[in-house]
Residue, then its C-alpha position, 0 to 999 in steps of 0.5 A: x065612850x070615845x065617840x061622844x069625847x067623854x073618855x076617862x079623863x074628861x070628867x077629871x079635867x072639868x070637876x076642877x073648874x065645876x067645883x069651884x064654881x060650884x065653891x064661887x057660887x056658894x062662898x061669893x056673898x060670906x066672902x064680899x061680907x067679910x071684905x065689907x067689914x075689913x075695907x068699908x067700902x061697897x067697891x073696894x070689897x068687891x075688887x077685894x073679893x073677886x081677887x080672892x076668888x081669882x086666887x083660889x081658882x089659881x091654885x084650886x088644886x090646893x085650896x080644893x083639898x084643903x080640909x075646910x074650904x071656908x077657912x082656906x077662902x077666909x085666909x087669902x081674904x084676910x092676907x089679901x086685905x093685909x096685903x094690899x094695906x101695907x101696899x096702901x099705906x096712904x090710905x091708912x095715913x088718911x083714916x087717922x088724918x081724919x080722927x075721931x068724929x063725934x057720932x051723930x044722933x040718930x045714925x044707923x048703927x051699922x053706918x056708925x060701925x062701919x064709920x068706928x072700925x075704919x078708924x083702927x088699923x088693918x090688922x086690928x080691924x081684921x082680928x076684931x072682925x074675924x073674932x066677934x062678927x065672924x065668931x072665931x076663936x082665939x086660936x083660929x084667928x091666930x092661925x089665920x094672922x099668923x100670930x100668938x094668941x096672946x096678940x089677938x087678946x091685948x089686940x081685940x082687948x085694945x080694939x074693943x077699948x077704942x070702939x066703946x070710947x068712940x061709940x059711947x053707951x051701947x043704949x043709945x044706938x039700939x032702938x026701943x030702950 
């Protein structure tokens, strides 16, 4: 084996960066969806995706042992999000500048979310999406937030709250009632 410069540990040393390509490769569109959802912008999800990954690669040997990988990816996804938030505090001042809009009548209602999660703020908009769009329980959005479950409930209640006022009637938006 030594002749082709394949010896014990070359296959040690080139599983690492494989598998998490091979992570990259299969994680990228869950991941840029998720930061979509969080951030609301096509741009700022990618950068934020892409700093996740960059992250994950920089302590694979980590993450790759994590007993769910998703969950790992999810986790510095979300923190990362939160992260950068607090470092933008600017950005928050200006989506409650700009209050809520009325919504007009024959948005598409994906626009129309997206438009109505902007206007709540970083953490409440992370739990709601890890709760109803990515389907989580209480408890595993508590662990990814770092907080009780009884906040992501009044959290997630409020949030919800906030949304059907700003939404109005669900009938409306859904097409053939």
């Amino acid at each position: 084996m030594p002749e082709n410069g394949r010896g014990s540990e070359a296959p040690e040393r080139s599983q690492a960066p494989e598998s998490f390509e091979a992570f990259a490769r299969a994680s990228q569109r869950r991941l840029f969806r998720i930061a979509y959802l969080l951030c609301g912008d096509m741009d700022t999800a990618g950068d934020l995706t892409q700093t996740t990954l960059a992250k994950m690669f920089q302590n694979w040997r980590r993450a790759g042992a994590a007993d769910n990988i998703e969950a790992y990816a999810t986790t510095v996804l979300t923190r990362t999000f939160l992260a950068e938030r607090r470092r933008r505090l600017r950005d928050l001042l200006e989506h409650r500048r700009s209050g809520s809009r009325p919504v007009p009548d024959h948005t598409d209602l994906r626009v129309t979310l997206l438009s109505a999660l902007a206007g709540l703020p970083p953490k409440a908009r992370a739990m709601v999406v890890l709760r109803y769009w990515e389907d989580q329980s209480v408890e595993s959005v508590a662990e990814l937030m770092k907080c009780s479950e009884s906040t992501v409930k009044s959290q997630c209640s409020r949030s919800l709250g906030k949304l059907r006022a700003q939404l109005g009637e669900a009938h409306i938006y859904t097409a053939g009632s």
